[in-house]
DSSP file (Angstrom, degrees, kcal/mol; ACC not computed):
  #  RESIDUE AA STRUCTURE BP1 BP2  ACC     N-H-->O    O-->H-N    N-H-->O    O-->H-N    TCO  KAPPA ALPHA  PHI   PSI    X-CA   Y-CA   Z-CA
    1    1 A X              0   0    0      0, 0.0     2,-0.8     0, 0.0   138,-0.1   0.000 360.0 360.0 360.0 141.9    0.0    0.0    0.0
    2    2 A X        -     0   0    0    136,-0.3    83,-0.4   133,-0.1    86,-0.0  -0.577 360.0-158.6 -64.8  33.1    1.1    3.3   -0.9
    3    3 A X        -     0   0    0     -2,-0.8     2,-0.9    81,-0.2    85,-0.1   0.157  18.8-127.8-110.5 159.8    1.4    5.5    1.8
    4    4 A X        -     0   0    0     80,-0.2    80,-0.2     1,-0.1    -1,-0.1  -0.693  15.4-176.3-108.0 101.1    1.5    9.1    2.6
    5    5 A X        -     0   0    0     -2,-0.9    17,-4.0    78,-0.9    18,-0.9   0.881  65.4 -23.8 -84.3 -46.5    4.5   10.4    4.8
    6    6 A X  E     -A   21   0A   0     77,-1.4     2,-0.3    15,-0.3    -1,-0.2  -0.961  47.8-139.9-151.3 169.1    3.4   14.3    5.3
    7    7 A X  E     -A   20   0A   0     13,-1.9    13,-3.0    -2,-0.3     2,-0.3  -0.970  16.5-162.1-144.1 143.2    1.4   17.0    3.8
    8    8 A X  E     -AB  19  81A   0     73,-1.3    73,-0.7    -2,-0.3     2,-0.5  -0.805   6.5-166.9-117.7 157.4    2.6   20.8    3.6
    9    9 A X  E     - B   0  80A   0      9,-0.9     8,-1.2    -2,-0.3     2,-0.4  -0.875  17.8-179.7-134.6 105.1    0.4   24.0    3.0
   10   10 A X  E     -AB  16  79A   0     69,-2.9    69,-2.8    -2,-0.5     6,-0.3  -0.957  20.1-132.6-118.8 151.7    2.5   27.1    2.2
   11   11 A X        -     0   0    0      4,-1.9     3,-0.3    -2,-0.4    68,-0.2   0.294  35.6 -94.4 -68.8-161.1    1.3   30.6    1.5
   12   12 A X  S    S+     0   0    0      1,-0.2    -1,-0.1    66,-0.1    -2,-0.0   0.310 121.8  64.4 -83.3   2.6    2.5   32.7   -1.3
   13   13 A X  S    S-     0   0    0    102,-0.1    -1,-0.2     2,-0.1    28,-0.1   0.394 120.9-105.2-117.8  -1.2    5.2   34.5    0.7
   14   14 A X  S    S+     0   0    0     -3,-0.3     2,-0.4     1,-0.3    27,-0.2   0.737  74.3 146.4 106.5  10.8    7.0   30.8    1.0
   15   15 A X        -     0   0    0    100,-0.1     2,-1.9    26,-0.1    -4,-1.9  -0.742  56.3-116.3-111.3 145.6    5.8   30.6    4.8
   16   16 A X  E     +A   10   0A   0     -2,-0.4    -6,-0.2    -6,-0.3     3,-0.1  -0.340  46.1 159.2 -55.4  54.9    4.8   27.0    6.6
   17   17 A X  E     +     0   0A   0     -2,-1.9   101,-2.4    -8,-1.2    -7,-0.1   0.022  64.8  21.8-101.6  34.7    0.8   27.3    7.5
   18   18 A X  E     +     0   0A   0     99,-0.2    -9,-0.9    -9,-0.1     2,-0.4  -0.260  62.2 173.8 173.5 120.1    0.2   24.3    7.7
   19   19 A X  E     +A    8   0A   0    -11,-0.2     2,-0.4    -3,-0.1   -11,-0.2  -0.921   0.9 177.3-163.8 109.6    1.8   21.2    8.3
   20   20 A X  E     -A    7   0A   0    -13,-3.0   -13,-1.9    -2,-0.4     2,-0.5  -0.874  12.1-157.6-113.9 142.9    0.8   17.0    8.9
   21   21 A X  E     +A    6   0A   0     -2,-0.4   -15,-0.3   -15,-0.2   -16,-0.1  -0.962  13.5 174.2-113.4 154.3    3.0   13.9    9.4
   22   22 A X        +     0   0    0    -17,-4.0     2,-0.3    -2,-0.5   -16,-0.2   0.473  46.1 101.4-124.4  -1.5    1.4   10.9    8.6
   23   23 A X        -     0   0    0    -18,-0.9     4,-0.1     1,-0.1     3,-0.1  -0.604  58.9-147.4 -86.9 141.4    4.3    8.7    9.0
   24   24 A X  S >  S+     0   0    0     -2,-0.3     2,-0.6     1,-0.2     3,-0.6   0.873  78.7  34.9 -81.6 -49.1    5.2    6.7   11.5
   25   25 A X  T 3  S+     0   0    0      1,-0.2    -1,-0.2     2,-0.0     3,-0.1  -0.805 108.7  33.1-118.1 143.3    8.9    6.7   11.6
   26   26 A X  T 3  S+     0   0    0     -2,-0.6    -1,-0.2     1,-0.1    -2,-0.1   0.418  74.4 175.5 112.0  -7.8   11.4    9.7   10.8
   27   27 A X    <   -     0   0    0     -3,-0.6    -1,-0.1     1,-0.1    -6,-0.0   0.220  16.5-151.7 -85.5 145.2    8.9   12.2   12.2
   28   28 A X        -     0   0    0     -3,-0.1    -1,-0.1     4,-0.1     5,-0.1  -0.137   6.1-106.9 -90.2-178.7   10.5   15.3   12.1
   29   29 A X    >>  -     0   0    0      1,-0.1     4,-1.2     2,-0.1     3,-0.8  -0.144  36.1 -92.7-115.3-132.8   10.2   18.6   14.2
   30   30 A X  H >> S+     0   0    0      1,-0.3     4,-1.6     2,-0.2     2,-1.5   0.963 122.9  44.5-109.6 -68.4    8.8   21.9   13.8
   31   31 A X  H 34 S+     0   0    0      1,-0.3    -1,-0.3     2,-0.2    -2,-0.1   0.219 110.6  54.2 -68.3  34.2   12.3   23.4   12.6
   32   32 A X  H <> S+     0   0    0     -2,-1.5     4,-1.8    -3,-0.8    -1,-0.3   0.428 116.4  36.9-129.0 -42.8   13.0   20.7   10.3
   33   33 A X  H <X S+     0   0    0     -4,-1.2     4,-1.0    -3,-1.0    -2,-0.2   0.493 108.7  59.3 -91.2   3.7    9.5   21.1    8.5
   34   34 A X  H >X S+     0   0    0     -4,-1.6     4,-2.0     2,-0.2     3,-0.9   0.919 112.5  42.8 -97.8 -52.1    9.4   24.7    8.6
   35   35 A X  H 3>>S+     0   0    0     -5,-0.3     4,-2.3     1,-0.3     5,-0.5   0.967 112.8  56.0 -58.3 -51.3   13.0   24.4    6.4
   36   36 A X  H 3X5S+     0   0    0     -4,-1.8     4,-0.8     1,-0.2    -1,-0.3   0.778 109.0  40.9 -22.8 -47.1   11.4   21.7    4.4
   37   37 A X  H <X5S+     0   0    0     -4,-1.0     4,-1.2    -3,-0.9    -1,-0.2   0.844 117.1  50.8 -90.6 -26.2    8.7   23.8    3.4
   38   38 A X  H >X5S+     0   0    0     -4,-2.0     3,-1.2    -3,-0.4     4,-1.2   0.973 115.7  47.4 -45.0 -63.0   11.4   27.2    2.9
   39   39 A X  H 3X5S+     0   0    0     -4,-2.3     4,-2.9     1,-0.3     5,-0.4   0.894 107.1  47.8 -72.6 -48.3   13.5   25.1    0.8
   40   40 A X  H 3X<S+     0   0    0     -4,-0.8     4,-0.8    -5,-0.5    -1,-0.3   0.780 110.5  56.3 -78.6 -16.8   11.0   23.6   -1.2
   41   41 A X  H <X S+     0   0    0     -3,-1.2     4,-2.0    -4,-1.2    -2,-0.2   0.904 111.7  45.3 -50.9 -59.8    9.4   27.6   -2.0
   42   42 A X  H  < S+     0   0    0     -4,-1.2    -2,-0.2     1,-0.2    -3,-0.2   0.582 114.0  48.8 -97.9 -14.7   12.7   28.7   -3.2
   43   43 A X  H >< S+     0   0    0     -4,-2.9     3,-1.2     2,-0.2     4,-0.4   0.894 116.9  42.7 -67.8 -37.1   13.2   25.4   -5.4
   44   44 A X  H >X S+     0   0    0     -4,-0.8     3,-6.1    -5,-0.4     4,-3.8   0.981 113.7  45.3 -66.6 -61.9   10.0   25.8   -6.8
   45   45 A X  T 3< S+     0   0    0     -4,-2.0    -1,-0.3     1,-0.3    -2,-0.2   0.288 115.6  50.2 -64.8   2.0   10.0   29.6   -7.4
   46   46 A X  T <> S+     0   0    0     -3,-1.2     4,-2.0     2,-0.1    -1,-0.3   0.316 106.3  65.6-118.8 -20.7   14.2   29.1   -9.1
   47   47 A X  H <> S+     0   0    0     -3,-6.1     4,-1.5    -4,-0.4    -2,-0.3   0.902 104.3  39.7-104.1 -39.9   12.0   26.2  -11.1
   48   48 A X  H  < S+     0   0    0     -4,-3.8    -1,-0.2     9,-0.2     8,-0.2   0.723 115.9  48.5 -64.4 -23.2    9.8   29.0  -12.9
   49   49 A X  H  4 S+     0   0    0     -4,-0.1    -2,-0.2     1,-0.1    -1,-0.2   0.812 118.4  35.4 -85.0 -52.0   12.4   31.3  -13.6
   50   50 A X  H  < S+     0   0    0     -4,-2.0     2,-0.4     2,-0.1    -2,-0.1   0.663  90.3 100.2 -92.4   2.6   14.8   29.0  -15.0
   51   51 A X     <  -     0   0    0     -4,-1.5     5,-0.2     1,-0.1    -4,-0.0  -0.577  66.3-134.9 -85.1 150.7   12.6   26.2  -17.1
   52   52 A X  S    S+     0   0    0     -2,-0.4     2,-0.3     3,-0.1    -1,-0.1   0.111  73.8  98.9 -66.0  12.2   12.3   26.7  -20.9
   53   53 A X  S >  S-     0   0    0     -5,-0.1     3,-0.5     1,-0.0    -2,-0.1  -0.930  80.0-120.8-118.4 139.2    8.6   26.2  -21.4
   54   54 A X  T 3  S+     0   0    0     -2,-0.3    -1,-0.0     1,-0.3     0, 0.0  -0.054  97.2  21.1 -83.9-177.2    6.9   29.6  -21.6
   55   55 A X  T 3  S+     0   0    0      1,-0.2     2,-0.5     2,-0.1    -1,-0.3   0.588  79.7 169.5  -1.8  60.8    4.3   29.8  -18.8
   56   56 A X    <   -     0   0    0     -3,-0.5    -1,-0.2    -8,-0.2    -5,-0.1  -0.677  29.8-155.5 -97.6 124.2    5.7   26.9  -16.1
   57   57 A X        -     0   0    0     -2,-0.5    -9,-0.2     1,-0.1    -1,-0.1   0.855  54.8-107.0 -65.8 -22.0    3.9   27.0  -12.7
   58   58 A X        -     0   0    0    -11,-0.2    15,-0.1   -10,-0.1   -14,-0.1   0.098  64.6 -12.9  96.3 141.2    7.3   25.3  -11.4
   59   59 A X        +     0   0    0    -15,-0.2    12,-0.2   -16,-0.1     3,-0.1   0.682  53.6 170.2  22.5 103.5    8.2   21.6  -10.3
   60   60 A X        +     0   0    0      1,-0.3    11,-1.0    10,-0.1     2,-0.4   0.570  64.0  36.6-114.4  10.9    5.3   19.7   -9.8
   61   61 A X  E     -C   70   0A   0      9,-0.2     2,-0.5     2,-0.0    -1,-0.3  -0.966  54.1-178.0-155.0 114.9    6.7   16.4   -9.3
   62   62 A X  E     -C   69   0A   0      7,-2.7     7,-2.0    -2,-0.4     2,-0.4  -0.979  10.5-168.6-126.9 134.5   10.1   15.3   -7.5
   63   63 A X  E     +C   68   0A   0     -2,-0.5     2,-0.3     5,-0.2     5,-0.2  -0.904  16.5 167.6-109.9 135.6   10.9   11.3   -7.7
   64   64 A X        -     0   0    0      3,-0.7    -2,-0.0    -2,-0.4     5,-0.0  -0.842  49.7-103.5-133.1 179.8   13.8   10.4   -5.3
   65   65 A X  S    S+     0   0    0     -2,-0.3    21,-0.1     1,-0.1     3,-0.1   0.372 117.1  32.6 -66.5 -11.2   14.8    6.9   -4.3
   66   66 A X  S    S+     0   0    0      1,-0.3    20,-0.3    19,-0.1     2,-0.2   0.782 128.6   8.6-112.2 -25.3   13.2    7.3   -0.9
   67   67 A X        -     0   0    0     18,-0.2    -3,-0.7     2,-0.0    -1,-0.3  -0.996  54.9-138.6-158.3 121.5   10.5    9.3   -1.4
   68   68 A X  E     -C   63   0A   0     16,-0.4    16,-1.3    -2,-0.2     2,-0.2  -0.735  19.0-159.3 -79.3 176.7    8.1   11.3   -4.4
   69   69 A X  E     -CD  62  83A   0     -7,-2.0    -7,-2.7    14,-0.2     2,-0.5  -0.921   8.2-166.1-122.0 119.1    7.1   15.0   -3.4
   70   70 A X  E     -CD  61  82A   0     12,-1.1    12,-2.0    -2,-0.2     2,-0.4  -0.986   7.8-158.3-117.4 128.8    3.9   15.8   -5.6
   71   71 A X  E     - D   0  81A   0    -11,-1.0     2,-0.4    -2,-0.5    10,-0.2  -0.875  13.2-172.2-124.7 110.9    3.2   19.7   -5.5
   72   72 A X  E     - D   0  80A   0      8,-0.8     8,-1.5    -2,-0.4     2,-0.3  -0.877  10.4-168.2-111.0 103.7   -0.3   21.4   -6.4
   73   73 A X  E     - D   0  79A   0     -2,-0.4     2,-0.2     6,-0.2     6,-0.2  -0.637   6.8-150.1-105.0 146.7   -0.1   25.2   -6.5
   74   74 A X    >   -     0   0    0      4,-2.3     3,-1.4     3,-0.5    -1,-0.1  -0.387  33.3 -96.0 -97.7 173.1   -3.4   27.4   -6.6
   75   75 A X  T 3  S+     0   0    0      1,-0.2    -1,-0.1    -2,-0.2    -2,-0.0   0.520 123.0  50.5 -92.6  12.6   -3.7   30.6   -8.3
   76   76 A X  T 3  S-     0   0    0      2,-0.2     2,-0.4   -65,-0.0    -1,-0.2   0.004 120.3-103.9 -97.5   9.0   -3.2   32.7   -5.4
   77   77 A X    <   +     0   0    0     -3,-1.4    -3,-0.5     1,-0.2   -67,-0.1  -0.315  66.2 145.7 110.9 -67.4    0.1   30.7   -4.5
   78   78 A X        -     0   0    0     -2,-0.4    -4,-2.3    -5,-0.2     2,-0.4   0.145  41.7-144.6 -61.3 146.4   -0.6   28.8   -1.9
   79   79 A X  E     -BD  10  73A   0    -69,-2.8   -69,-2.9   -68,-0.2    -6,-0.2  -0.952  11.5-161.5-128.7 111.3    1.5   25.7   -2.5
   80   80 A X  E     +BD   9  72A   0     -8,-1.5    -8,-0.8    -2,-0.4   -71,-0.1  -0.617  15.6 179.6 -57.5 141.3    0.2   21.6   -1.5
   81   81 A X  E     -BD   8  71A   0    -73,-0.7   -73,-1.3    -2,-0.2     2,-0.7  -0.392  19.4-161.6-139.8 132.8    2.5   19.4   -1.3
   82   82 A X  E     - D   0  70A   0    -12,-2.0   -12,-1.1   -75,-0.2   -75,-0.2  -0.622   4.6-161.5 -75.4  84.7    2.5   15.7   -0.5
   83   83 A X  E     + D   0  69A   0     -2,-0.7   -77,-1.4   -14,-0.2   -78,-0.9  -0.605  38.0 131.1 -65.5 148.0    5.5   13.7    0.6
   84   84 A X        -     0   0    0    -16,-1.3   -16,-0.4   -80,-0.2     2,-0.3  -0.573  50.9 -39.1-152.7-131.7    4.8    9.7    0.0
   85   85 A X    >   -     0   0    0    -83,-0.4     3,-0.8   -18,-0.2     2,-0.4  -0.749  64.4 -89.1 -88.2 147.8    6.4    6.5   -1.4
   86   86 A X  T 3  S+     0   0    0     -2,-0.3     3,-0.1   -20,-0.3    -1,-0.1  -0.371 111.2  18.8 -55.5 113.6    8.2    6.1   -4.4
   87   87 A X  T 3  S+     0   0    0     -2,-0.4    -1,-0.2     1,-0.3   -85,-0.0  -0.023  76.6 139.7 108.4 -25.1    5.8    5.3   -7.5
   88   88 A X    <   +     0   0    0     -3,-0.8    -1,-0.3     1,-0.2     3,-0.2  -0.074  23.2 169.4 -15.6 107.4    2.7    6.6   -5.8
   89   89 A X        +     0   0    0      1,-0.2    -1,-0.2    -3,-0.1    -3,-0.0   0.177  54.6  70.8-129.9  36.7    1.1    8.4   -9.1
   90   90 A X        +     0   0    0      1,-0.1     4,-0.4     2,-0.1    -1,-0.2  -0.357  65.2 107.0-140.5  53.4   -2.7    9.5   -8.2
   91   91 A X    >   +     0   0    0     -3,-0.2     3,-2.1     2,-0.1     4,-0.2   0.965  59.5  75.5 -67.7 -86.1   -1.5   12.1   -5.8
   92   92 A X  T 3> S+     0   0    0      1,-0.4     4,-1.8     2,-0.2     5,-0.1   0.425 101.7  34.9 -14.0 -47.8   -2.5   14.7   -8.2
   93   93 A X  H 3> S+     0   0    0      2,-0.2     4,-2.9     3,-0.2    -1,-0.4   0.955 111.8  65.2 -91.3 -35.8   -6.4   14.5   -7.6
   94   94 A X  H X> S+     0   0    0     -3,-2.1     3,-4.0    -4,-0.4     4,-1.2   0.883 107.4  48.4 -40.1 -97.2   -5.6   13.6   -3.6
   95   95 A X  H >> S+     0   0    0      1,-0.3     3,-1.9    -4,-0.2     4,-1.4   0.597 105.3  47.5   0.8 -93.0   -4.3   17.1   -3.9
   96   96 A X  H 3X S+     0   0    0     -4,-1.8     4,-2.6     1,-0.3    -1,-0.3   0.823 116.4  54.0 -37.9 -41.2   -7.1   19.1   -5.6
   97   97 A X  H <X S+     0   0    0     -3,-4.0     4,-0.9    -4,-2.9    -1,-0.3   0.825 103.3  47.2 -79.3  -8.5   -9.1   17.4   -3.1
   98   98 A X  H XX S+     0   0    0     -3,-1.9     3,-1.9    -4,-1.2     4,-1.8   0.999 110.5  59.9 -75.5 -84.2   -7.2   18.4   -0.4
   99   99 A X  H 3X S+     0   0    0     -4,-1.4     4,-2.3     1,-0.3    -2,-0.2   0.668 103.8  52.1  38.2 -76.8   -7.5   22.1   -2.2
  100  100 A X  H 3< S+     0   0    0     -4,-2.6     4,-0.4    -5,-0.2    -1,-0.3   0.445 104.2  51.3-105.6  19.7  -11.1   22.0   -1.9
  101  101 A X  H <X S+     0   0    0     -3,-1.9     4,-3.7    -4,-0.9     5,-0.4   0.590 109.7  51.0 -37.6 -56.8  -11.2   21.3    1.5
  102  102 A X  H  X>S+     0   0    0     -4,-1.8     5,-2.9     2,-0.2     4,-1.0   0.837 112.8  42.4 -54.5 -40.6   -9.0   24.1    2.3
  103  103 A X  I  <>S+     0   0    0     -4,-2.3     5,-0.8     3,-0.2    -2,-0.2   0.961 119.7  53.5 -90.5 -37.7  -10.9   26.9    0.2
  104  104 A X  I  45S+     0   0    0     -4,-0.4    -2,-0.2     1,-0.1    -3,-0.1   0.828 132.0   3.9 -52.7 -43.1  -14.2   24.9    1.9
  105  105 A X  I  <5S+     0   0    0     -4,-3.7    18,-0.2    18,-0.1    -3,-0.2   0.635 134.6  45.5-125.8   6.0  -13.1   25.2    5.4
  106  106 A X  I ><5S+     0   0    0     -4,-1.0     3,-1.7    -5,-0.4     6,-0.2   0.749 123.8  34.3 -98.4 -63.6   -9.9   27.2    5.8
  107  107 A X  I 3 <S+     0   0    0     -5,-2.9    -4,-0.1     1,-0.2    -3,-0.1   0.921 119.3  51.6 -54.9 -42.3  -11.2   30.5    3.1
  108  108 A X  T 3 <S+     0   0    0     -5,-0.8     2,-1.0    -6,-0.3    -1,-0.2   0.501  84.0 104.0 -96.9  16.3  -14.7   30.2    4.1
  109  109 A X    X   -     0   0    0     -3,-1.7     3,-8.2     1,-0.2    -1,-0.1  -0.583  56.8-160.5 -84.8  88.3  -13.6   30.5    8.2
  110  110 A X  T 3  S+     0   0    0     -2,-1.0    -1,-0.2     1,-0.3    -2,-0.1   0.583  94.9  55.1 -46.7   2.7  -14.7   34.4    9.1
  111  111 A X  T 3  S+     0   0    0      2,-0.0     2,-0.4    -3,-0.0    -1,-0.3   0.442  87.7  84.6-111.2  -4.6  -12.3   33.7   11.8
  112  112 A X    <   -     0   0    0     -3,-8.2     2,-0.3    -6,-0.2     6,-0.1  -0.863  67.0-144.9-107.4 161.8   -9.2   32.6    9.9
  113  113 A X    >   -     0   0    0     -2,-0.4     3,-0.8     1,-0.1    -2,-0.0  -0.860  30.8-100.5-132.2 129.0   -6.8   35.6    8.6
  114  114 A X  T 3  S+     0   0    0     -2,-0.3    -1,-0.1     1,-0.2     3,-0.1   0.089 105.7  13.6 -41.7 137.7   -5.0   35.0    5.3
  115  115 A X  T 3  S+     0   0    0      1,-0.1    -1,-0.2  -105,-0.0  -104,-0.2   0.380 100.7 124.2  78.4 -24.7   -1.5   33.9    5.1
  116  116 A X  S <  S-     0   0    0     -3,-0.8     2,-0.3     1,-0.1    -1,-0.1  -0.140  74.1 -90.0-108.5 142.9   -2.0   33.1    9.0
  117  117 A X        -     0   0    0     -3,-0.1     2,-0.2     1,-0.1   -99,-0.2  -0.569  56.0 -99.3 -63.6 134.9   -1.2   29.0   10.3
  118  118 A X        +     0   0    0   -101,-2.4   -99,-0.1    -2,-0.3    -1,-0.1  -0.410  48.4 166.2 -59.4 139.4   -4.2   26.9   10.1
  119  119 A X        +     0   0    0     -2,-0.2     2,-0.4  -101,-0.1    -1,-0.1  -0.144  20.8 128.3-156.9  36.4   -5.8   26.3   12.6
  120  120 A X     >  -     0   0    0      1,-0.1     4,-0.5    -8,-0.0     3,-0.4  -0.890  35.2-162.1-127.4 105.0   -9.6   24.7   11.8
  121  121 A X  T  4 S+     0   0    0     -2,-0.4     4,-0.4     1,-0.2     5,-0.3   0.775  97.3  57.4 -88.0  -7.4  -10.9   21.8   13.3
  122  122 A X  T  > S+     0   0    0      1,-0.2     4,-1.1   -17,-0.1    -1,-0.2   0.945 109.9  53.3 -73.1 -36.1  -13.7   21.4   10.5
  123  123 A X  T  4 S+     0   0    0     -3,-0.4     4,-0.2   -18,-0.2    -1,-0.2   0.261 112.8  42.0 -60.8 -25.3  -10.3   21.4    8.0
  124  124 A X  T  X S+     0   0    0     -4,-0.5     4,-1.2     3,-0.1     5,-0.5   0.640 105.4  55.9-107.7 -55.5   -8.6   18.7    9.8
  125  125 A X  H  > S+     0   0    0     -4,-0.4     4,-2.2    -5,-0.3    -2,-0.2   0.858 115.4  42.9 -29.6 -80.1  -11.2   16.3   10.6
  126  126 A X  H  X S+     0   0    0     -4,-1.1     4,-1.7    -5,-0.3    -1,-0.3   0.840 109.6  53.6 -54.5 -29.6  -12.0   16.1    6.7
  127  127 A X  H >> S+     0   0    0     -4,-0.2     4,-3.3     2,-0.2     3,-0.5   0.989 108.8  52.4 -64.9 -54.2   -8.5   16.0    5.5
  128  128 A X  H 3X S+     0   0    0     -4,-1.2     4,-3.9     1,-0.3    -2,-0.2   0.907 113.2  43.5 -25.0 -57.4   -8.0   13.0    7.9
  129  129 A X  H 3X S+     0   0    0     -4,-2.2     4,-1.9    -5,-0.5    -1,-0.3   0.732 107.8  52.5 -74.2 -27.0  -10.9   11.4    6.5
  130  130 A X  H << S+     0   0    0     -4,-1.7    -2,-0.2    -3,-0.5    -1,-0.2   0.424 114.1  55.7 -76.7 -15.9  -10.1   12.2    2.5
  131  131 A X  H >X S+     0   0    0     -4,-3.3     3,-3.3    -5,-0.2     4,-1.5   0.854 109.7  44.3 -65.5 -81.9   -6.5   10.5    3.9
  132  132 A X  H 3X S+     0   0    0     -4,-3.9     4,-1.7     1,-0.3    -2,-0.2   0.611 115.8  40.2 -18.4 -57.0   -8.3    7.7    4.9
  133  133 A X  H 3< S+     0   0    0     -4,-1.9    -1,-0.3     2,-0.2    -2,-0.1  -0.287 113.7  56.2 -91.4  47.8  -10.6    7.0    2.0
  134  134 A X  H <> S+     0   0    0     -3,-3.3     4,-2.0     3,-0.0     3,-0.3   0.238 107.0  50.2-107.5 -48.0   -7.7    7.9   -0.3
  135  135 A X  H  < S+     0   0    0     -4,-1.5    -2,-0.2     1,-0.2    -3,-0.1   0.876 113.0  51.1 -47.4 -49.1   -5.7    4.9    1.6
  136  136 A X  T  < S+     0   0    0     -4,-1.7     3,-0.5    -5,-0.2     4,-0.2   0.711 103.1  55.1  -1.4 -73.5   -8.9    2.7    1.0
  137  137 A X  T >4 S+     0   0    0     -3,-0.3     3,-0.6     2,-0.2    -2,-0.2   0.812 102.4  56.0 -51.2 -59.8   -9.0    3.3   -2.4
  138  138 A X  T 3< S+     0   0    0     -4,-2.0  -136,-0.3     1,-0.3    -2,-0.2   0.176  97.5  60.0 -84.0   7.1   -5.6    2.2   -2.8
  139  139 A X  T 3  S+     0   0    0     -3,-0.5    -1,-0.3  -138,-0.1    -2,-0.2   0.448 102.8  58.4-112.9 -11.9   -6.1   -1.4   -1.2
  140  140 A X    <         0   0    0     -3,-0.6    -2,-0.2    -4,-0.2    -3,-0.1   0.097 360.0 360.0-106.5  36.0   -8.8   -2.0   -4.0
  141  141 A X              0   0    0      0, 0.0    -1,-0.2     0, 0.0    -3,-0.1   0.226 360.0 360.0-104.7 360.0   -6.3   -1.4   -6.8
């Protein structure tokens, strides 16, 4: 089974507002994912500048030997991304739902402030559960 190590939420200014492990072993600590998610801003935002294909959102996909990272960016910025196992490849809609959870219960909270950590317990409860039935999913494959 396929499984799903972390998920990261960063704003448009490259800052860490939101942050899950889902992994059992390795888990790392708050200044170790807050550079993870820095690092992975300034790759991304070096990845637009310097590819050769006229209008490139930047890096939406890194394959490593230990780990993918699959990256969903919105059109305000705000940056998804999903650490998990190598070869995992239906990340992509995980994402977008993930997405529209966040503009459902993170955008539409008159109490949360733009740009601000998340902080929504209607927004974690469903992501949990869109983990879950994405994990699901992925024992009847």
């Amino acid at each position: 089974m396929a499984a799903i190590y972390s998920l990261y939420i960063i704003n448009k200014s490259g800052g860490l507002i939101f942050y899950k492990d889902y992994g059992s072993a390795g888990r790392m600590d708050t200044n170790d994912s807050l550079r993870v998610a820095s690092l992975w801003h300034s790759m991304h935002a070096i990845s637009q500048q310097l590819s050769p294909t006229v209008g490139c959102s930047g890096i939406e996909l890194l394959e490593a030997d230990t780990f993918d990272l699959h990256c969903f960016q919105s059109l305000t910025g705000t940056k998804f991304f999903v650490v998990c196992e190598p070869g995992t490849s239906h990340m992509e809609g995980l994402l977008k739902v993930i997405y529209e959870l966040y503009t459902d219960y993170v955008l539409k909270n008159p109490f949360y402030e733009m740009e601000m950590p998340i902080r929504c317990e209607l927004f974690d409860i469903n992501l949990t559960q869109a983990i879950q039935k994405d994990r699901v999913a992925l024992l009847g494959r």
